[in-house]
N, CA, C and O of each residue as an XYZ file, in Angstrom:
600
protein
N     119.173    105.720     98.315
C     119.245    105.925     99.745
C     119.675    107.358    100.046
O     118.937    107.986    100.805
N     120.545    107.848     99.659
C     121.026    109.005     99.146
C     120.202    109.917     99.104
O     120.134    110.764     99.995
N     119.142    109.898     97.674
C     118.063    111.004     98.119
C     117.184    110.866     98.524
O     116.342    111.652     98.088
N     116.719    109.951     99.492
C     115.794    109.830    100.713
C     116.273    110.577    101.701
O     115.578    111.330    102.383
N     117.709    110.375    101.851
C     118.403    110.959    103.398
C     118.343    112.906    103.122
O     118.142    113.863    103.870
N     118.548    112.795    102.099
C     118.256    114.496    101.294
C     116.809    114.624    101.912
O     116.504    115.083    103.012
N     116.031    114.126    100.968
C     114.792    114.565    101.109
C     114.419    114.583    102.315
O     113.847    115.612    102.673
N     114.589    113.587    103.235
C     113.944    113.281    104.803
C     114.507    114.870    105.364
O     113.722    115.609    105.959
N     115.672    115.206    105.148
C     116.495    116.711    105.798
C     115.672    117.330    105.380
O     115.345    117.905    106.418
N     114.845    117.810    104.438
C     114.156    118.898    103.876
C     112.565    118.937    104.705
O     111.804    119.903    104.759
N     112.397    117.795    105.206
C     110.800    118.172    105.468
C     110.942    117.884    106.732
O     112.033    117.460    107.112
N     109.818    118.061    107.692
C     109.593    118.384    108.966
C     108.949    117.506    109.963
O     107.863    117.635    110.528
N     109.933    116.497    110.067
C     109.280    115.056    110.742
C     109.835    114.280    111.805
O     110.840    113.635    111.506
N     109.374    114.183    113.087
C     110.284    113.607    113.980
C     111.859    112.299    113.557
O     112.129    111.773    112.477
N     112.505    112.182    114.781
C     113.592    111.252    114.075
C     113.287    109.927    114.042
O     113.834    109.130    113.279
N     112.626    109.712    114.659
C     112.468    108.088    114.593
C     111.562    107.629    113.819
O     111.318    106.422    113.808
N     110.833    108.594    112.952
C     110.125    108.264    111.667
C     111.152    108.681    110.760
O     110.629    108.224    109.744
N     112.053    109.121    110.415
C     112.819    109.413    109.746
C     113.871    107.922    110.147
O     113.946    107.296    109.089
N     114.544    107.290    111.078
C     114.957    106.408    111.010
C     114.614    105.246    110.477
O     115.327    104.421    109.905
N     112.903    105.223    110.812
C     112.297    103.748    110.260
C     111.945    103.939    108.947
O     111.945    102.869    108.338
N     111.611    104.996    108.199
C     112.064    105.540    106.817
C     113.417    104.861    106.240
O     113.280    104.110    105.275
N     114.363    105.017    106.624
C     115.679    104.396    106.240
C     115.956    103.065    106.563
O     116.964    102.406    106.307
N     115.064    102.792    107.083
C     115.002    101.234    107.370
C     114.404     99.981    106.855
O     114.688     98.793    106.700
N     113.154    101.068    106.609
C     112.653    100.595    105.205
C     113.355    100.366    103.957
O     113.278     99.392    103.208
N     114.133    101.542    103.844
C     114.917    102.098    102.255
C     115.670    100.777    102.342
O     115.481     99.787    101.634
N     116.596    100.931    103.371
C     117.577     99.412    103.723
C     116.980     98.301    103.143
O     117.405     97.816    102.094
N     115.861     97.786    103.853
C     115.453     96.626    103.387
C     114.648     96.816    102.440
O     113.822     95.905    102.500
N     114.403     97.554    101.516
C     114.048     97.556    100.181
C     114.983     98.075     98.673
O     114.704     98.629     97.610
N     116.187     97.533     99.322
C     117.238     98.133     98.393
C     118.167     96.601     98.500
O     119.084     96.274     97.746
N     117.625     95.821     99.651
C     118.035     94.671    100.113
C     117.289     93.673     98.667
O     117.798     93.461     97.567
N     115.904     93.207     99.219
C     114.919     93.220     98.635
C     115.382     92.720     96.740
O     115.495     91.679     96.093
N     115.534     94.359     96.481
C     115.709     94.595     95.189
C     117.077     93.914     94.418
O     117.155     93.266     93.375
N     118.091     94.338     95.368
C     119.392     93.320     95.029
C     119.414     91.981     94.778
O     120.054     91.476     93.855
N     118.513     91.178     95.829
C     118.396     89.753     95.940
C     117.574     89.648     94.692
O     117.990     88.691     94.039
N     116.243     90.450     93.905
C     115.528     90.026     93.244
C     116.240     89.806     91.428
O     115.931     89.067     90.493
N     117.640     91.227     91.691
C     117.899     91.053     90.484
C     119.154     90.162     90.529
O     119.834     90.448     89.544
N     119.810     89.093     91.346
C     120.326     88.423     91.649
C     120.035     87.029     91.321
O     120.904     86.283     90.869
N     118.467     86.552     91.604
C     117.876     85.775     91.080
C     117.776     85.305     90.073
O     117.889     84.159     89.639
N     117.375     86.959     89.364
C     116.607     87.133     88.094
C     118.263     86.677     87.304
O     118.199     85.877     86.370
N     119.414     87.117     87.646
C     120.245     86.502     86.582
C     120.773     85.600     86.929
O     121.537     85.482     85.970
N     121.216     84.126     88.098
C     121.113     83.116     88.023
C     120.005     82.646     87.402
O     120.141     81.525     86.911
N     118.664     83.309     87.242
C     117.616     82.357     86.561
C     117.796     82.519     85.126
O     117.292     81.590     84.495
N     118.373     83.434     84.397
C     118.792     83.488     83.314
C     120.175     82.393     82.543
O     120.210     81.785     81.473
N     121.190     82.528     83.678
C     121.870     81.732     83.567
C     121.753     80.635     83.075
O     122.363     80.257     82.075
N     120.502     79.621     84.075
C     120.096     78.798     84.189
C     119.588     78.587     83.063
O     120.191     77.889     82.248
N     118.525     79.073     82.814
C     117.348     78.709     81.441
C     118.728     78.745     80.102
O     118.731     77.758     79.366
N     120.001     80.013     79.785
C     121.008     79.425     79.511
C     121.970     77.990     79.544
O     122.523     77.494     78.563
N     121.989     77.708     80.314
C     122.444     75.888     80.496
C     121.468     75.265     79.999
O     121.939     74.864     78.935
N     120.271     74.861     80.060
C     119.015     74.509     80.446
C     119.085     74.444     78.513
O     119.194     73.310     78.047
N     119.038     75.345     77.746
C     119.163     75.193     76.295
C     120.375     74.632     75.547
O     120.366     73.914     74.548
N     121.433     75.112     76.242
C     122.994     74.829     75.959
C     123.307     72.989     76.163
O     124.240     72.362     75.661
N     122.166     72.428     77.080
C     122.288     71.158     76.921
C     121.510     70.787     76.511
O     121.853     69.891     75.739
N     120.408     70.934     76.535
C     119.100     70.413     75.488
C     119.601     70.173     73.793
O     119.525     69.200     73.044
N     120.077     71.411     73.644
C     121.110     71.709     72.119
C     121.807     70.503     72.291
O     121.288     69.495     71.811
N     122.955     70.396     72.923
C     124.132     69.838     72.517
C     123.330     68.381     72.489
O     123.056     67.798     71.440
N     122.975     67.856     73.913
C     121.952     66.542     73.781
C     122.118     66.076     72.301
O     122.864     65.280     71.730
N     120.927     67.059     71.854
C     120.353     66.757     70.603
C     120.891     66.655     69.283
O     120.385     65.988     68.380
N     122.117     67.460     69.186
C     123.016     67.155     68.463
C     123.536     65.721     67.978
O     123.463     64.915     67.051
N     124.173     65.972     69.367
C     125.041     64.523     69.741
C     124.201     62.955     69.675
O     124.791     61.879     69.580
N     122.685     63.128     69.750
C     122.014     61.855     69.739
C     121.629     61.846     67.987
O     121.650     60.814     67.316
N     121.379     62.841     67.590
C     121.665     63.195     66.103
C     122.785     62.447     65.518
O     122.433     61.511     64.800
N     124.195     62.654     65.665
C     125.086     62.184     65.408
C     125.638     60.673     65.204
O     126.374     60.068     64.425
N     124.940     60.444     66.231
C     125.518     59.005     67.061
C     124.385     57.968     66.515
O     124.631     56.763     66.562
N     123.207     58.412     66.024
C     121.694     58.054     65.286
C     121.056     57.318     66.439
O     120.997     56.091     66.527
N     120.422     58.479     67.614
C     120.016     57.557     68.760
C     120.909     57.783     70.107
O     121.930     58.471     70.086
N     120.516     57.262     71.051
C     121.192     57.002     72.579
C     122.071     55.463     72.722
O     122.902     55.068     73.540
N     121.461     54.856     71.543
C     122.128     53.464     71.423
C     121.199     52.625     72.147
O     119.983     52.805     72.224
N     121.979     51.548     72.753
C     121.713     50.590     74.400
C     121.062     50.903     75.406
O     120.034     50.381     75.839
N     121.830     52.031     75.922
C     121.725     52.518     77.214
C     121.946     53.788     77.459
O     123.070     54.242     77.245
N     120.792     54.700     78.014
C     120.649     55.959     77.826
C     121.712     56.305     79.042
O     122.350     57.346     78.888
N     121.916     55.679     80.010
C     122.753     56.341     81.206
C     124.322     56.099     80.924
O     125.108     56.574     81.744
N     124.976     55.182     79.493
C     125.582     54.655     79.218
C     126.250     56.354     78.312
O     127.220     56.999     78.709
N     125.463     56.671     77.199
C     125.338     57.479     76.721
C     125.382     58.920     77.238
O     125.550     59.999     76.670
N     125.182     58.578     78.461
C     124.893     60.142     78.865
C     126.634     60.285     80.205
O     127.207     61.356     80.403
N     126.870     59.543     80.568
C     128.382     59.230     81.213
C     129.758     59.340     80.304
O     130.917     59.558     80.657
N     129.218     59.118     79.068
C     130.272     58.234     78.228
C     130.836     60.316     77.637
O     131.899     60.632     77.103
N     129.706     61.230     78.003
C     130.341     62.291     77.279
C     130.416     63.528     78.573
O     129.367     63.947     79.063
N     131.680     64.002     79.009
C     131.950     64.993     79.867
C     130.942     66.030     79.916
O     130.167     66.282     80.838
N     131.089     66.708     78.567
C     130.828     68.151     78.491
C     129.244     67.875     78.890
O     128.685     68.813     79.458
N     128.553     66.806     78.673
C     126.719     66.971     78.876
C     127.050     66.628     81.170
O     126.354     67.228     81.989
N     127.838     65.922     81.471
C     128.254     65.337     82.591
C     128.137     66.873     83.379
O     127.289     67.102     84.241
N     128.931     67.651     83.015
C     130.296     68.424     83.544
C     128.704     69.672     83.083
O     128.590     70.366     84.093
N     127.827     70.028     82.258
C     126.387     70.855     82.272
C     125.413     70.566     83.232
O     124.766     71.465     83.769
N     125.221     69.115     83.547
C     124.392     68.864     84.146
C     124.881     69.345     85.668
O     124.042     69.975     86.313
N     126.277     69.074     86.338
C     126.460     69.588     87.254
C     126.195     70.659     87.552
O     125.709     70.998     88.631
N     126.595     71.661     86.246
C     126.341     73.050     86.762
C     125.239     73.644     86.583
O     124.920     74.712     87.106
N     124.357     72.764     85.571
C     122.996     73.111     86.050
C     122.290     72.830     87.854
O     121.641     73.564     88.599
N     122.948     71.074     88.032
C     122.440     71.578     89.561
C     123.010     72.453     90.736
O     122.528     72.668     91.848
N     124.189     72.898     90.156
C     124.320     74.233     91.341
C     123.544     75.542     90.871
O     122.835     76.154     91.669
N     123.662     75.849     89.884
C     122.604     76.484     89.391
C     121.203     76.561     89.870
O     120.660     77.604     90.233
N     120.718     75.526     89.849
C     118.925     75.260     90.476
C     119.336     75.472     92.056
O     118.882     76.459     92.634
N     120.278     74.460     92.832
C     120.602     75.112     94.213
C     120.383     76.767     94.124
O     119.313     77.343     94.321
N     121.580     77.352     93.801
C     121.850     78.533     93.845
C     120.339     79.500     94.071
O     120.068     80.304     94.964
N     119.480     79.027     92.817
C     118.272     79.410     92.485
C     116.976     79.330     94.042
O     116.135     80.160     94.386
N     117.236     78.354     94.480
C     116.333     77.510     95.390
C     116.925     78.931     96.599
O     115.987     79.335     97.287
N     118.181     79.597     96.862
C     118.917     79.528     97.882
C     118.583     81.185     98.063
O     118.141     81.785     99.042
N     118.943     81.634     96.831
C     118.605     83.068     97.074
C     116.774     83.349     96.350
O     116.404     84.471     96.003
N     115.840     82.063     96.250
C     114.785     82.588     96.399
C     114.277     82.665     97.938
O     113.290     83.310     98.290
N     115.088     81.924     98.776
C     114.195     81.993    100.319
C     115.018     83.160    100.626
O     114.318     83.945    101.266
N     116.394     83.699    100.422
C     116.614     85.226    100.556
C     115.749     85.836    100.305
O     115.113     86.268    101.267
N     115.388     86.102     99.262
C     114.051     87.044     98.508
C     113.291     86.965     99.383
O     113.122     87.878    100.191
N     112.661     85.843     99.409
C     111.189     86.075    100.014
C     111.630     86.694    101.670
O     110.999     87.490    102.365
N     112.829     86.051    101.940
C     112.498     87.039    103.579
C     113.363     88.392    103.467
O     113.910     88.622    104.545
N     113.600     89.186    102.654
C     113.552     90.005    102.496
C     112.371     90.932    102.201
O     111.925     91.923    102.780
N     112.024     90.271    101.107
C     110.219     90.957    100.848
C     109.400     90.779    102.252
O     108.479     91.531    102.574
N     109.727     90.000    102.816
C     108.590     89.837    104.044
C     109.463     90.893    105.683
O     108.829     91.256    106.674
N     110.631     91.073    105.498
C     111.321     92.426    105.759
C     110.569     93.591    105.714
O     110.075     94.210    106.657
N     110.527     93.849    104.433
C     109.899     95.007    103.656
C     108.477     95.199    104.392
O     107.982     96.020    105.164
N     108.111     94.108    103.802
C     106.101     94.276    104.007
C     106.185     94.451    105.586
O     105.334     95.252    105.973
N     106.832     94.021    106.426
C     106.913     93.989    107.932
C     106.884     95.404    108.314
O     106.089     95.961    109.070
N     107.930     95.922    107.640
C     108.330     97.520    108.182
C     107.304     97.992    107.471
O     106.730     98.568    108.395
N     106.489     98.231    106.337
C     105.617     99.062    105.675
C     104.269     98.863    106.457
O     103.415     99.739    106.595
N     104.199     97.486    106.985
C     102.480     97.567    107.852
C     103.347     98.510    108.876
O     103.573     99.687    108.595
N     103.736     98.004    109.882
C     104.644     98.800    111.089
C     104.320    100.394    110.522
O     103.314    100.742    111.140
N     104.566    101.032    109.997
C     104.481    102.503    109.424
C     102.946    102.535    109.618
O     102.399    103.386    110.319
N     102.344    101.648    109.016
C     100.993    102.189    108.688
C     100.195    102.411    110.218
O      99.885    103.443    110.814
N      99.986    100.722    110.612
C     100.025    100.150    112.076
C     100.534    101.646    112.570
O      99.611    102.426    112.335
N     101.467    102.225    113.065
C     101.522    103.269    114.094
C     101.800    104.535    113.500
O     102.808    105.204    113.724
N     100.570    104.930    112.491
C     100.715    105.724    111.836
C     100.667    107.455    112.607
O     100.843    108.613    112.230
N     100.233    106.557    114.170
C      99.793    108.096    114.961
C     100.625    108.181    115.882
O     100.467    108.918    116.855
N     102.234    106.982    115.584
C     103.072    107.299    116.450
C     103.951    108.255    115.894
O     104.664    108.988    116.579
N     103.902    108.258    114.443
C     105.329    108.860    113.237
C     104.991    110.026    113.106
O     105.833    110.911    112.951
N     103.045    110.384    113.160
C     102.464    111.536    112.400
C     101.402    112.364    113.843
O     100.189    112.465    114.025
N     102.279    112.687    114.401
C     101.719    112.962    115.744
C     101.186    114.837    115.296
O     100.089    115.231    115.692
N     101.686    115.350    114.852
C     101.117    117.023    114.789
C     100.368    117.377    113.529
O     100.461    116.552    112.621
N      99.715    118.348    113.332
C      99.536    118.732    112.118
C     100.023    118.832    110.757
O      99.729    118.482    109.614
N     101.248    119.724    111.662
C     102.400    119.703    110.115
C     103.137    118.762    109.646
O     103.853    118.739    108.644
N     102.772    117.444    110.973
C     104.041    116.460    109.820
C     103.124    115.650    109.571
O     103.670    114.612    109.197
N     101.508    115.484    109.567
C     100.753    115.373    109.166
C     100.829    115.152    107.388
O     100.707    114.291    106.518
N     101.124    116.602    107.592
C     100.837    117.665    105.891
C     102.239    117.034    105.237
O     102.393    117.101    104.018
N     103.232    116.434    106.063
C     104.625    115.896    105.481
C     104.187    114.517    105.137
O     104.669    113.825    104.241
N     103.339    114.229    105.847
C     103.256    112.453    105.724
C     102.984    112.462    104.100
O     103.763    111.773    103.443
N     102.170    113.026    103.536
C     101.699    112.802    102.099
C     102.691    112.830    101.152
O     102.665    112.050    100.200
N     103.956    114.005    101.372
C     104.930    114.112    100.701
C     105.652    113.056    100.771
O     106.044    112.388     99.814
N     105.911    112.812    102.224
C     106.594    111.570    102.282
C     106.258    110.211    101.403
O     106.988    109.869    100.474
N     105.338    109.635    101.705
C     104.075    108.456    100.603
C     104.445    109.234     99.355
O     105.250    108.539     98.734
N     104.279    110.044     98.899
C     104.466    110.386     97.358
C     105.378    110.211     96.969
O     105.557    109.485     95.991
N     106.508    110.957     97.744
C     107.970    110.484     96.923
C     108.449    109.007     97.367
O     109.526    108.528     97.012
N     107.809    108.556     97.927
C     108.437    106.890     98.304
C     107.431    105.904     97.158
O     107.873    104.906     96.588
N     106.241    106.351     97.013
C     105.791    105.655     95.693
C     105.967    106.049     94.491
O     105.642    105.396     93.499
N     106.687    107.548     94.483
C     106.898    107.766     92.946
C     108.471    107.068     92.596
O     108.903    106.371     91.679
N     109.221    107.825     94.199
C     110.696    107.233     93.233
C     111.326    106.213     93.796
O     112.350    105.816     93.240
N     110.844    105.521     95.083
C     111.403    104.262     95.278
C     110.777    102.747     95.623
O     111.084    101.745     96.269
N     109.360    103.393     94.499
C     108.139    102.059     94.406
C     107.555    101.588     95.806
O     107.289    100.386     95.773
N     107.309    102.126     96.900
C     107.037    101.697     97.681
C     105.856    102.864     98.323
O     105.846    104.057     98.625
N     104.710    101.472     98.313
C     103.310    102.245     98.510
C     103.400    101.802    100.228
O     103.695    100.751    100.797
N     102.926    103.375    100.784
C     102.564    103.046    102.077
C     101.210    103.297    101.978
O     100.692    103.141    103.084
N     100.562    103.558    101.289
C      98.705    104.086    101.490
C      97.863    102.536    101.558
O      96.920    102.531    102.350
N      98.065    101.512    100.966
C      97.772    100.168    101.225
C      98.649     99.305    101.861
O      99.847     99.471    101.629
N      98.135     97.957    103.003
C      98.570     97.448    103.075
C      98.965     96.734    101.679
O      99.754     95.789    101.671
């Protein structure tokens, strides 16, 4: 965000394209947080997700079988009890900050058509014209975000 607000000072572009510039940055720094947020509850997860599969299997190993009654078996031991819980806050958790994500990404994509959409409100003269390209370049080289396609 930092060197956007740099860079935006250096080139020659009204303010309120320079605001919705940073507004973008905002919600694509938003975006990005939530995605790697995900990404390690979903790690977590697939962690539990083996950590009881393992132990399970152990333990039915051990015992030669589930016995009687598989729900009998599966009560009778905490630690698989006390995984399974935290696998389902886990999958919650998962479920909770993927609809974050997605309306964040749909944040993002909102403000990036918006740019494009009034591209002759941001890029009204010649010379900031000749800025717009710089601008698109350094926003797809260093903060992944293509404005040349929807």
């Amino acid at each position: 965000m930092k060197d956007l607000e740099q860079f935006l000072k250096q080139i020659n572009i009204s303010e309120l394209t320079k605001k919705t510039l940073l507004s973008l940055m905002k919600k694509k720094e938003k975006e990005n947080k939530m995605q790697k947020r995900l990404n390690w509850v979903g790690g977590i997860t697939l962690l539990v997700i083996v950590t009881l599969a393992t132990y399970f299997y152990f333990k039915m190993k051990m015992n030669g079988g589930v016995g009687s009654s598989a729900l009998t078996f599966i009560l009778s031991d905490t630690l698989i009890l006390t995984l399974m819980a935290f696998l389902s806050i886990l999958i919650y958790s998962m479920f909770q900050l993927k609809r974050k994500f997605d309306k964040a990404e749909k944040d993002v994509d909102k403000i990036r058509e918006d740019i494009m959409d009034r591209s002759y409100e941001f890029w009204r003269t010649k010379e900031e014209l000749e800025e717009r390209y710089k601008v698109f370049e350094y926003l797809k080289d260093k903060e992944d975000i293509n404005l040349y396609h929807k």
